[in-house]
C-alpha positions in Angstrom: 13.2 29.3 -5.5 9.5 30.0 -6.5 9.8 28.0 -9.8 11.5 25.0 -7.3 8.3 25.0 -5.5 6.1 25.6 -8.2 7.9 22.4 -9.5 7.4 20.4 -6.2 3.5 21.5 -6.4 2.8 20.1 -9.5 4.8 16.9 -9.3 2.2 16.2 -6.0 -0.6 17.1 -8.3 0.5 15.1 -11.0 1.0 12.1 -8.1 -2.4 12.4 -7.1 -4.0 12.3 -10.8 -1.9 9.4 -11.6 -2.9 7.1 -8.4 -6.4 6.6 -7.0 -4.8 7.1 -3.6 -1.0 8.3 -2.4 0.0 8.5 1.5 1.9 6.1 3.6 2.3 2.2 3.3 3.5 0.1 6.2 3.8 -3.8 6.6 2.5 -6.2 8.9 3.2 -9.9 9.5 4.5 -12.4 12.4 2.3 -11.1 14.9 -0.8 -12.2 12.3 0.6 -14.9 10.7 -2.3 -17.6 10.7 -4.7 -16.0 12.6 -8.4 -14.6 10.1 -8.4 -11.6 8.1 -11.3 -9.4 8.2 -13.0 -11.5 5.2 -12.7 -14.2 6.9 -9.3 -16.4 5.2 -6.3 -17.2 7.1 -3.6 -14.7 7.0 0.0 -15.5 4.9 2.3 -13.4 5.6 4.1 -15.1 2.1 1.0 -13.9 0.4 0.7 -11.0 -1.9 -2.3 -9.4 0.3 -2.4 -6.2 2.0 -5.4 -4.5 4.0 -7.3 -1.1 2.9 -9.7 0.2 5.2 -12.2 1.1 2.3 -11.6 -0.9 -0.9 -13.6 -4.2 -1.6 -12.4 -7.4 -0.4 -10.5 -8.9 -3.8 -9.8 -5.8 -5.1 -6.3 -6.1 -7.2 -4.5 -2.8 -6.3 -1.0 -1.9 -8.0 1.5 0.0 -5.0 4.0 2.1 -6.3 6.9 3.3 -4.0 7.0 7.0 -4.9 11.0 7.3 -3.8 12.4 4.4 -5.6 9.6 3.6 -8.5 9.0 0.1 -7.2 6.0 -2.1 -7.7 4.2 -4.2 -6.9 1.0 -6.3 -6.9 -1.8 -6.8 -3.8 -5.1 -8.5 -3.2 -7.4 -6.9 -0.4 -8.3 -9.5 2.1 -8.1 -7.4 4.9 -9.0 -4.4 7.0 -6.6 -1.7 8.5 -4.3 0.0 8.7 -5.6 1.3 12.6 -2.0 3.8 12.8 -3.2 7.3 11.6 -2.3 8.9 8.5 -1.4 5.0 6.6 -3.7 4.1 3.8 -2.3 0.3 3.3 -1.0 -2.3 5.2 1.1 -4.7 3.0 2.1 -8.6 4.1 5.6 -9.2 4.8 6.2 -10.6 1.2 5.0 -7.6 -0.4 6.7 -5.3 1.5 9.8 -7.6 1.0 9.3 -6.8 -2.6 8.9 -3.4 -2.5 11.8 -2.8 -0.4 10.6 -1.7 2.4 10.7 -4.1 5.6 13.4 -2.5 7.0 12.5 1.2 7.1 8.7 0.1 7.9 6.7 2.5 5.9 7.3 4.4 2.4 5.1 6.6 0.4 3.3 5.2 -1.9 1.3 5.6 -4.5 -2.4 3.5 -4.7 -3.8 1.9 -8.6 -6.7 -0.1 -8.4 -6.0 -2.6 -11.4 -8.9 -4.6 -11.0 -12.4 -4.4 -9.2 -14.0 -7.6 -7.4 
């Protein structure tokens, strides 16, 4: 039991040195659909976007579902997410991608790829 959780330990460590940023991702879409961002563009929820509430606006950021190992690919355009204890707020297409627009949320894992 103690190696089992010595295991678990440093599998989260090892999470945390591989990603910039891990916690929980959720989605958000028809309610924003086509009304501004927080920089200012119109919001697509068919648009590989999602908001951070600290990383640049433009920054390319690669979010990995920790349970099931899918990826995918977002632009930050806006701010958010205001629910405690979630670091990203993906568009509906993203979330589509990653699997997740059914359960709501995942954990995730946060890569910036690319810095505006």
């Amino acid at each position: 039991m103690v190696a089992f959780m010595a295991l678990l330990l440093l599998v989260g460590v090892v999470q945390r040195l591989q990603y910039d940023q891990v916690g929980i991702a959720s989605w958000y879409g028809p309610g924003f659909h086509g009304q501004r961002t927080a920089n200012g563009e119109i919001y697509d929820m068919y648009a590989m976007t999602a908001a951070h509430k600290t990383l640049p606006f433009n920054t390319l950021v690669k979010v990995v579902d920790l349970d099931t190992g899918r990826w995918v690919v977002v632009r930050i355009n806006d701010r958010g997410p205001f629910v405690p204890g979630r670091i990203i707020d993906l568009s509906y297409a993203a979330a589509q991608k990653l699997g997740i627009v059914e359960k709501g949320i995942a954990r995730v894992g946060l890569k910036v790829l690319k810095w505006p």
